[in-house]
DOROKOL-964874 format. One record per residue: residue in three letters; x, y, z negated of N, C-alpha, C in turn. Coordinates in steps of 0.1 Angstrom, whole numbers, plus 5000, padded with zeros to 4 digits. Last residue first. Layout:
ALAXYZXYZXYZ...
//
This chain:
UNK628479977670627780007659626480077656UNK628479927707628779827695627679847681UNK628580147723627180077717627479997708UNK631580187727630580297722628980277718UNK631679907743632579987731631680047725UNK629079707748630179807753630579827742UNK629079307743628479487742629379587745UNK628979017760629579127754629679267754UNK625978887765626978897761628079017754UNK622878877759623679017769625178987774UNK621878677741621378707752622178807765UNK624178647721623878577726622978587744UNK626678907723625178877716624678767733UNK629279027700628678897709627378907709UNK630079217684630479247695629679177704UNK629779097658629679247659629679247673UNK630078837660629278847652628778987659UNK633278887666632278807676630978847671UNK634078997640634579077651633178987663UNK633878747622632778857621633079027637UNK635678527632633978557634632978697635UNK638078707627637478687642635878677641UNK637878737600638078807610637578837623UNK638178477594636578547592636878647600UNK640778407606638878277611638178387606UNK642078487592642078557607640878497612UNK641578387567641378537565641178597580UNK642478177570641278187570640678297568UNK645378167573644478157585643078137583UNK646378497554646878367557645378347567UNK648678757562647278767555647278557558UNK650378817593650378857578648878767573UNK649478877622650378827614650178877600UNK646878847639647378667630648378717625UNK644779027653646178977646646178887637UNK641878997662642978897669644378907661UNK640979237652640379127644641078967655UNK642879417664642479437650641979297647UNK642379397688643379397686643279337671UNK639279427691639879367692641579317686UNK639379727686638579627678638979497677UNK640779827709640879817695640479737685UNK638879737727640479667729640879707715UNK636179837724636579727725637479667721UNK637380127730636580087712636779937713UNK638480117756639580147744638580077732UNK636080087767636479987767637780007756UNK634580317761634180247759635180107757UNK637180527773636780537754636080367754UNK635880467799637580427793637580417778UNK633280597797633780457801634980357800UNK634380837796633880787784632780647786UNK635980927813636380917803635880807797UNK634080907838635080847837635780777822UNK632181127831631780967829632580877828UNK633681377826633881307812632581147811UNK634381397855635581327847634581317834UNK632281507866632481377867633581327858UNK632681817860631081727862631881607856UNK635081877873634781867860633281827856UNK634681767901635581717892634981727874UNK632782007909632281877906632981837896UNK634382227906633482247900632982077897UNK636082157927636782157915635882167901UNK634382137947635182077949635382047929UNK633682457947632882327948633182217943UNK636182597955635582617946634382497944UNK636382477980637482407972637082427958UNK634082617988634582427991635082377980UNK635082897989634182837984633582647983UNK637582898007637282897992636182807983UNK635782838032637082728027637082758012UNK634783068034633682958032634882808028UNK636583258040635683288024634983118025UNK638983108058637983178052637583218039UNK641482978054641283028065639983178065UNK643483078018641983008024642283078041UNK644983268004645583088014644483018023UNK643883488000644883508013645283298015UNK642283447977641783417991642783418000UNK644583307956643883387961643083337974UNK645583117938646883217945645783277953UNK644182997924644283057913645683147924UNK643082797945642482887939642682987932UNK645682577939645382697957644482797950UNK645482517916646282557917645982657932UNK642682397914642782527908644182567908UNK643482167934642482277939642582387928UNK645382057915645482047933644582187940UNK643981957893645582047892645182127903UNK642081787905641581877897642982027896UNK644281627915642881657922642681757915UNK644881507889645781587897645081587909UNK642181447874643681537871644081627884UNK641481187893640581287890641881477889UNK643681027889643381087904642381217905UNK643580987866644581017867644081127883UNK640980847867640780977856642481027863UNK641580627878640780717887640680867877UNK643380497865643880577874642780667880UNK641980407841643080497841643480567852UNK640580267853639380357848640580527847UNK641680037860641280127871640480257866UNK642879947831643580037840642680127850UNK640079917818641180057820641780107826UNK639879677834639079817837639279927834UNK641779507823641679537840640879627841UNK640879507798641979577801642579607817UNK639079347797638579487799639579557797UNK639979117805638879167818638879307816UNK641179057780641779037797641179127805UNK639579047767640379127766640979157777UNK637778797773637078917775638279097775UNK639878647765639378657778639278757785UNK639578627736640878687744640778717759UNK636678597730637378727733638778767739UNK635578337750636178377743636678497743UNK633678317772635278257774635978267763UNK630278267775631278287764632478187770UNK628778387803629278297800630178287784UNK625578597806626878587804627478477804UNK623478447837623678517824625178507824UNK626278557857624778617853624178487847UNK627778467879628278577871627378617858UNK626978277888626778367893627278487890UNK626878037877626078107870625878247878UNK629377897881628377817881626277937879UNK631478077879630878117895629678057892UNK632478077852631878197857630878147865UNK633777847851633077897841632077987845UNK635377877876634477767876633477817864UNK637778057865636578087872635478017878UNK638777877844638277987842636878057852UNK639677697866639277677856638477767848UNK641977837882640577767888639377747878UNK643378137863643078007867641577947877UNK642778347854643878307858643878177862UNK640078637861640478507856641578477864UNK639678907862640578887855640978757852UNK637878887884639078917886640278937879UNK635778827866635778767879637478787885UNK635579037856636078967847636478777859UNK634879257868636479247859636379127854UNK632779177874633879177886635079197880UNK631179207852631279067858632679087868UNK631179487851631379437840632179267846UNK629779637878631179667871631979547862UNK627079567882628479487892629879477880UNK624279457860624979517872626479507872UNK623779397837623079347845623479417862UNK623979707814623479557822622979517830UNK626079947836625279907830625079757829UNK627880007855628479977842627579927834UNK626980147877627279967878627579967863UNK625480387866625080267869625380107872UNK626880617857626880477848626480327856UNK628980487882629080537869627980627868UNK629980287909629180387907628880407891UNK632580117927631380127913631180267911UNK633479917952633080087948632280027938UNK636179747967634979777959634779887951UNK637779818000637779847983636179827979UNK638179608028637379728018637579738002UNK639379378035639979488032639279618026UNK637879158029638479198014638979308018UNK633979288026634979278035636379268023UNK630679188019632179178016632779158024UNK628179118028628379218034630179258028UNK627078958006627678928019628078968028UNK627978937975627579037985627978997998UNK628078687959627278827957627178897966UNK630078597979628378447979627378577971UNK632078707981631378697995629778647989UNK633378657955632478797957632178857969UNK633578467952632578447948632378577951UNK635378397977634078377982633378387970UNK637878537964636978567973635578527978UNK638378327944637278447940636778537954UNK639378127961637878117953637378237948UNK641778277975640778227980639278177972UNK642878327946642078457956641478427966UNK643478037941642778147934642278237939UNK644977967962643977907963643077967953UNK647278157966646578167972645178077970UNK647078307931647478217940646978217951UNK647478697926647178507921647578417932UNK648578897926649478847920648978687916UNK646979057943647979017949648678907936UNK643779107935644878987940645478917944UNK644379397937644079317925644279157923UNK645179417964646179467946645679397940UNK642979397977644179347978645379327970UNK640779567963640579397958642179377962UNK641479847946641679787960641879627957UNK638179987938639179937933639779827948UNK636680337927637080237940638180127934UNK634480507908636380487912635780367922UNK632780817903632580677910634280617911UNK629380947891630980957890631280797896UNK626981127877627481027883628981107890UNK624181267862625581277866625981167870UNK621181317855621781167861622981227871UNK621381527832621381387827621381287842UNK623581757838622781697850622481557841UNK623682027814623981937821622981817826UNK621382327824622282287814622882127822UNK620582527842619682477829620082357819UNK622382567862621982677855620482617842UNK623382387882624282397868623082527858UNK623882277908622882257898623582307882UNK625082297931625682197921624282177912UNK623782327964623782387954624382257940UNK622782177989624082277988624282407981UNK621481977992620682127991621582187996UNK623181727997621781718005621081907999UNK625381777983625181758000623881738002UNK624681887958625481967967625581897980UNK623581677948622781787949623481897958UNK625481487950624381477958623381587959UNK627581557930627281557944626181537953UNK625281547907626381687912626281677926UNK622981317917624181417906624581487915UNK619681297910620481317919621581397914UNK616281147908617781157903618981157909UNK614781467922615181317919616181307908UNK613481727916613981677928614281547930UNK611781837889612981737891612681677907UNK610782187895610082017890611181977897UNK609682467879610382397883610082257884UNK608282777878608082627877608782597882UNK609282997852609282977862608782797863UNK606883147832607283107829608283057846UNK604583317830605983397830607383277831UNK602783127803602383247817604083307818UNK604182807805603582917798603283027809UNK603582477807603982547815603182697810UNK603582127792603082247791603682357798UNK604381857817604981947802603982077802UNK603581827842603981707831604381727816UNK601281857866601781937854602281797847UNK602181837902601381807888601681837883UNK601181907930602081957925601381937911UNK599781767966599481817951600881827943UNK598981737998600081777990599881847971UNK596681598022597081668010598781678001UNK596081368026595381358016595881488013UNK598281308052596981368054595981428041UNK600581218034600381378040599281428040UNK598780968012599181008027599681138026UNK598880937982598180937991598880948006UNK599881017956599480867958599180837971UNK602681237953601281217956600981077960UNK604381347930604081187933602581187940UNK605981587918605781537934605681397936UNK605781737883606081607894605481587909UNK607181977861605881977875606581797880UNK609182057847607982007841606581967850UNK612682087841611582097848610382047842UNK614982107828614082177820612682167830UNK616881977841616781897824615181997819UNK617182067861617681987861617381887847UNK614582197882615182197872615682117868UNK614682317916614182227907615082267894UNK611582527926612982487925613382377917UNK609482577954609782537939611382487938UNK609082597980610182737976610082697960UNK608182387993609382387990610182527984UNK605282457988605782397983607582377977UNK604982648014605082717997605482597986UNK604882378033604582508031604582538017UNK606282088037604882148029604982308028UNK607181838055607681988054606482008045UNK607581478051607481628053607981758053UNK607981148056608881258057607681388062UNK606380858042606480938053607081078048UNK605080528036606180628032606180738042UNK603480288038603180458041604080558041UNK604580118026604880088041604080238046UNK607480218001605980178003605680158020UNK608980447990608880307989608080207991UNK606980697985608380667990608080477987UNK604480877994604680737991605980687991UNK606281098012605281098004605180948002UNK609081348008608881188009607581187998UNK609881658018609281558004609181428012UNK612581898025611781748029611181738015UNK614582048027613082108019612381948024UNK617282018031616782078019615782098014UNK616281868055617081778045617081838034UNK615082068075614481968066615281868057UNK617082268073615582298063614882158067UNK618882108086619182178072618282218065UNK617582058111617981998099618382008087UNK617682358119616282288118616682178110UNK620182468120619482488110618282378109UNK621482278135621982258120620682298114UNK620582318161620282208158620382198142UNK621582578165619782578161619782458157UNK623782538167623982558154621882588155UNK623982388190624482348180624282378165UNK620982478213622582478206622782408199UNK618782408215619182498228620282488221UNK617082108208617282198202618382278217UNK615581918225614882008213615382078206UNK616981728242616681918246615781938233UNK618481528234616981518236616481648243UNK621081598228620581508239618981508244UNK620681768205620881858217620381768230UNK619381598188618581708190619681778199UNK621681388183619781388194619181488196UNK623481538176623981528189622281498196UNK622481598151622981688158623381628173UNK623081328142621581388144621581538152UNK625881308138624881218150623281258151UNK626481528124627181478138626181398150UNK625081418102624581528108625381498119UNK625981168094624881168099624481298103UNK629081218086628681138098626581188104UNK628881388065628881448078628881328092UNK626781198050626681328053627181398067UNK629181048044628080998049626781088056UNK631281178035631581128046630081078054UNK630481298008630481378018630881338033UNK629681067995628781128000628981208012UNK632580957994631280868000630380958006UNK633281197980633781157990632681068001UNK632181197957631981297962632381267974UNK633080937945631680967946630981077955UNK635580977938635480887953633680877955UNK637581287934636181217933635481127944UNK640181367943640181257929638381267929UNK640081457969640681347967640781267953UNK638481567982637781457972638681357965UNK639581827996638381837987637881707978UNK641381648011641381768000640881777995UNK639881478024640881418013641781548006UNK638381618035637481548027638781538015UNK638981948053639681818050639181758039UNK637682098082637382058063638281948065UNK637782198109638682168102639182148085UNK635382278111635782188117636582118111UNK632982378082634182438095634282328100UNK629982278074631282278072631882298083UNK626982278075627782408076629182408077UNK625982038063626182088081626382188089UNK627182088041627382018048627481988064UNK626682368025625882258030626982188036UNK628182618020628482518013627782308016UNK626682788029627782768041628382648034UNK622882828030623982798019625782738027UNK621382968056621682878043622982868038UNK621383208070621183188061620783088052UNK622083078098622783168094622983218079UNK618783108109619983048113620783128108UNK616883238085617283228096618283158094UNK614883018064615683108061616083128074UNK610983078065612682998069613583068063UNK609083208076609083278064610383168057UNK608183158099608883298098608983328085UNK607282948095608682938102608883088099UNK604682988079605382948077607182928081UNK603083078102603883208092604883108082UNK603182918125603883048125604183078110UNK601682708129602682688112603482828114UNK601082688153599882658141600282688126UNK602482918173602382798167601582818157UNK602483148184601183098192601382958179UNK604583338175603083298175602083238177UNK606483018188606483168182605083168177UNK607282768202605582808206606282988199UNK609382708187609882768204608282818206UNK609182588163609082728166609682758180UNK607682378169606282478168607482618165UNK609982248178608482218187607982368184UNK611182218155611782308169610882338180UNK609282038144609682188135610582258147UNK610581848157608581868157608782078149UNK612681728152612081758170610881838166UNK612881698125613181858133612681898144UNK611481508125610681598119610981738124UNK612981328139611381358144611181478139UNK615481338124615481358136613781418143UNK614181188102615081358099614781438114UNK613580938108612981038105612981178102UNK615280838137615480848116614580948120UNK613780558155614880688157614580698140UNK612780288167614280338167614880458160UNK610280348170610880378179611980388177UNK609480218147608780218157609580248170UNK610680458129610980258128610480198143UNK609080598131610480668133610980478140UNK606580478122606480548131607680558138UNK606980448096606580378106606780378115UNK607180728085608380588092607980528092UNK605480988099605180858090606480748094UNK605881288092606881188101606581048094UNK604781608093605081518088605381408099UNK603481938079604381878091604881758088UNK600782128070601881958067602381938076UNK598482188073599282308077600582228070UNK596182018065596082098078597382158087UNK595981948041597181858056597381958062UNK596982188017596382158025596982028036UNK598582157984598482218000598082158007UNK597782247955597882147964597582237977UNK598982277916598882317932598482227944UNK598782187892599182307893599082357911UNK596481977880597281987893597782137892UNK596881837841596781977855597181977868UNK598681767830597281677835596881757849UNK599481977803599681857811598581767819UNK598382337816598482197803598982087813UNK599582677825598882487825599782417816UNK598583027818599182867811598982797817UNK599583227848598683157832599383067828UNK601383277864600783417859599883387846UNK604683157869603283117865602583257862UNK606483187900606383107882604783177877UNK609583087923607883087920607683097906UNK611383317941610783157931609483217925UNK613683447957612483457947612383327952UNK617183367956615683477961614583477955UNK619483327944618583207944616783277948UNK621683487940621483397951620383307953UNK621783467905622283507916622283407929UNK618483417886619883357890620383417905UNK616283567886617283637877618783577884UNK614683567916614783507904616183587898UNK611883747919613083707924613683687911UNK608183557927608983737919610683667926UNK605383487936606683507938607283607931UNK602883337912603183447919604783407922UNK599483137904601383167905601883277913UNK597383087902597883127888599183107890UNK596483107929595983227920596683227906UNK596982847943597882957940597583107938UNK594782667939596082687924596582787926UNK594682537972594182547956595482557949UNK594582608006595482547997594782647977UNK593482718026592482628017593682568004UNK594582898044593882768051593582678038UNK594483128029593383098036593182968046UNK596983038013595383038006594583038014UNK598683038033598382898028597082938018UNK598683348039598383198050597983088040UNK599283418016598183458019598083368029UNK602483318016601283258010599483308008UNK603183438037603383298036601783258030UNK603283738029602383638041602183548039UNK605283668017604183708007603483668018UNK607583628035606983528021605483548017UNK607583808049607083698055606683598044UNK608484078044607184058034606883908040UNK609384078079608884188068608084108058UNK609283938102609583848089609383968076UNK606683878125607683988119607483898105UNK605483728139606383698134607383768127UNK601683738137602783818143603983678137UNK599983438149600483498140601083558142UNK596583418169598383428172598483498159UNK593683298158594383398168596283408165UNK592083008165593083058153593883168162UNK591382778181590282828177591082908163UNK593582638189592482688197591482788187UNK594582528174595282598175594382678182UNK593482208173593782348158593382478162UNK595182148191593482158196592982238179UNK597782128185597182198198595782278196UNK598481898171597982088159597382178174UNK597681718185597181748174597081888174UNK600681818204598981788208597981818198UNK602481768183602281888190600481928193UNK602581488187602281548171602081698174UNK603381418215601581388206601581458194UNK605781528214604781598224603081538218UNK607081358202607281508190605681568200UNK606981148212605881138202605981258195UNK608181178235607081178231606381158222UNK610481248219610181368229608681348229UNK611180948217611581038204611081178208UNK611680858242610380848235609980898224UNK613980988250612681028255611480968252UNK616080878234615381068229614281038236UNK615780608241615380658225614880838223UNK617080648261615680628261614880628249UNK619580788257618380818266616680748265UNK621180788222620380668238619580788245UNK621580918202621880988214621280898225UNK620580738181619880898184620280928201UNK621480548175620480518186620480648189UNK623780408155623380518160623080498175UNK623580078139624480138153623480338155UNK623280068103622580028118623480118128UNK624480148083624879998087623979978100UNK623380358074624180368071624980268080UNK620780308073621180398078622580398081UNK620280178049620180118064620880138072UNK620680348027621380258029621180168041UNK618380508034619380608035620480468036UNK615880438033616380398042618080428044UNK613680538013614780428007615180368023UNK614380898011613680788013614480658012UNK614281037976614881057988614380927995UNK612581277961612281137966612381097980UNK614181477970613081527964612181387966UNK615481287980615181367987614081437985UNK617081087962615981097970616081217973UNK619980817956619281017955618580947961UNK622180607960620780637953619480747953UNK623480477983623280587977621980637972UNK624680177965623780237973623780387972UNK627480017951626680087951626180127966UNK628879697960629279827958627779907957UNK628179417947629079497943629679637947UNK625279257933625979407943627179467938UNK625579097913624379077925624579177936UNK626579027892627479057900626579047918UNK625079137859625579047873625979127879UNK626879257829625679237842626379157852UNK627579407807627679277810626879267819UNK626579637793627679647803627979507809
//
């Protein structure tokens, strides 16, 4: 829990079924989508990616589009354009309500196994390079290009695939770029600041992706624009993620795998290009009857609810849950000097240069809490009273640890309870807030899709309060401990000397500094 102070607010982590690593750029760059000259180069390169599958297309008779059985089509298309494996899987409908058919196995695979690979041929894809190239997000191309082949209808190269979509109308109303007009965030978030981030970040970027796909004419409305985004933000892969190949797809039959949250056993790491193909690996033994599932990323509660617009709950709890409090720097140094909050401010300009003081710092749970990351250092950064104290620190960066002594360290981690205290407080009555409207009926909701929100909403909360907690417990084991091996009254002063040693002994470690609560023993 002792980490540097090298970032102090979190990134948003998810992938997108290996989400791409631009999502924090994105974020801090000016929105180009709507420029005119951005959509009309953004038009031409959807018009060369078209071209390609053109000359395909020539020599392939027109697919109907009747959506009758369009799945099962589906995947007689993808076997005869060459796609391997899908002899030892079948669609059936899955037991979980709402969740249509899915895929699962008709044999055994072993680990090692490609359980599947789909052809380029029939790949819709968006090398960012490319996106980068011209300014625009790769969400945006890939819709231009997916609106492309379904205005062709049959005549497109990927017909049976689009007709086997969900229609406009049928995704999940819970998505994000489904939300009414009049969603209120600070109802729905107001005790999860993790859920909030996302969902602000979220509806900013559809708004603005939604606005290139009408500016550009690739999409004829508002809500054709949602869906084509919506099926690629829920069904995208990222191939090479991280890498100067990296590139945004669509895969045919691929995306109808679902993921599992703890029980999956398939991985999506193709080494290669789009063009190489699309393979689907075995990581666990996989029985006949069995459904396949494969881990989407590491992605919590909320993020599986704004980027699918589903929680995730049906194979038990989310091992990368997350949870997030905010802390207002201005409170926190309201009570030093001015020449003290002037020095810690620039030590937490000289870690992040991108520090504003009116912005609150965000920590993200577990991850800033861990070593070697924000949480730990910035309480302690902010618990110092003096110039002196924080001279200790800054020489280092925050990183390695510095020994202040435990009373110090008491200091710092009683500044983290509190904030640990109120965000669990905020969490509560947030939590109260929405199963009290819930528990008076649908007659308060405008709609059924408002319900379902606040139902969301209240579902997360309980996700995320017991990281809260048991980040608070951590530092309670600390401050107990402490307490305990700092009392001097009674007993005489060599009895408080072993005391203390052996409390440091237990708690100190020369390389990490000081250990969390709950890891201590």
């Amino acid at each position: 829990h002792c980490g540097a102070a090298s970032r102090l607010t979190s990134g948003l982590r998810g992938r997108r079924r290996h989400l791409p690593r631009h999502v924090g750029a994105r974020t801090r760059r000016a929105a180009t989508a709507a420029a005119v000259a951005a959509a009309a180069t953004a038009a031409a390169a959807v018009a060369a990616a078209i071209a390609v599958r053109a000359r395909r297309r020539q020599q392939q008779k027109d697919v109907p589009l009747d959506r009758t059985d369009a799945l099962l089509k589906l995947v007689q298309w993808v076997k005869d354009m060459g796609a391997t494996g899908l002899d030892g899987l079948i669609l059936a409908q899955s037991p979980i309500p709402g969740c249509g058919r899915v895929v699962y196995a008709t044999r055994d695979f072993e680990p090692g196994e490609e359980l599947c690979r789909v052809p380029a041929e029939i790949i819709l894809s968006v090398p960012f390079k490319v996106a980068q190239a011209i300014e625009e997000e790769p969400e945006i191309l890939l819709a231009q290009i997916l609106l492309a082949e379904k205005r062709l209808g049959a005549k497109s190269f990927v017909a049976p695939y689009i007709a086997s979509l969900p229609a406009e109308g049928e995704y999940p109303l819970v998505h994000p770029l489904f939300w009414p007009a009049d969603t209120r965030l600070d109802e729905l978030f107001e005790g999860s600041a993790h859920g909030m981030r996302w969902a602000d970040w979220c509806l900013r970027s559809a708004a603005r992706r939604v606005d290139a796909l009408l500016s550009s004419g690739a999409a004829v409305d508002d809500s054709e624009a949602r869906w084509a985004l919506a099926t690629v933000d829920s069904r995208g892969f990222t191939f090479q993620p991280d890498s100067e190949d990296e590139s945004l797809a669509l895969v045919p039959f691929l995306d109808m795998v679902n993921t599992g949250v703890t029980t999956w056993k398939c991985s999506f790491k193709p080494p290669g290009p789009p063009s190489e193909g699309a393979p689907l690996e075995i990581e666990e033994p996989i029985r006949r009857g069995e459904e396949i599932l494969y881990e989407y990323g590491d992605n919590s509660s909320a993020m599986l609810w704004m980027r699918y617009g589903f929680l995730g709950n049906h194979d038990g709890p989310n091992p990368h849950e997350g949870a997030a409090f905010s802390v207002d720097v201005q409170e926190a140094l309201a009570s030093d000097s001015a020449e003290l909050r002037e020095a810690k401010v620039a030590v937490l300009v000289e870690n992040q240069p991108m520090f504003e003081i009116d912005d609150p710092l965000f920590f993200t749970l577990p991850d800033d809490a861990e070593f070697g990351r924000a949480l730990y250092p910035v309480s302690r950064l902010l618990a110092c009273c003096s110039i002196e104290e924080l001279e200790t620190l800054r020489p280092t960066s925050l990183w390695p640890p510095m020994y202040l002594g435990p009373e110090f360290e008491v200091r710092a981690r009683s500044l983290l309870a509190q904030w640990l205290r109120g965000a669990l407080q905020a969490c509560d009555d947030s939590a109260c807030k929405l199963q009290e409207a819930l528990a008076k009926g649908t007659a308060l909701f405008p709609s059924e899709q408002h319900r379902s929100l606040h139902e969301f909403a209240a579902r997360l909360l309980e996700r995320e309060r017991p990281l809260l907690e048991f980040e608070l417990r951590s530092c309670e084991d600390f401050l107990s401990a402490a307490a305990a091996a700092l009392d001097e009254r009674g007993g005489d002063a060599f009895a408080a000397v072993d005391r203390r040693e052996a409390f440091e002994a237990e708690w100190w470690d020369r390389r990490l500094g000081w250990k969390p609560g709950n890891g201590a023993k």
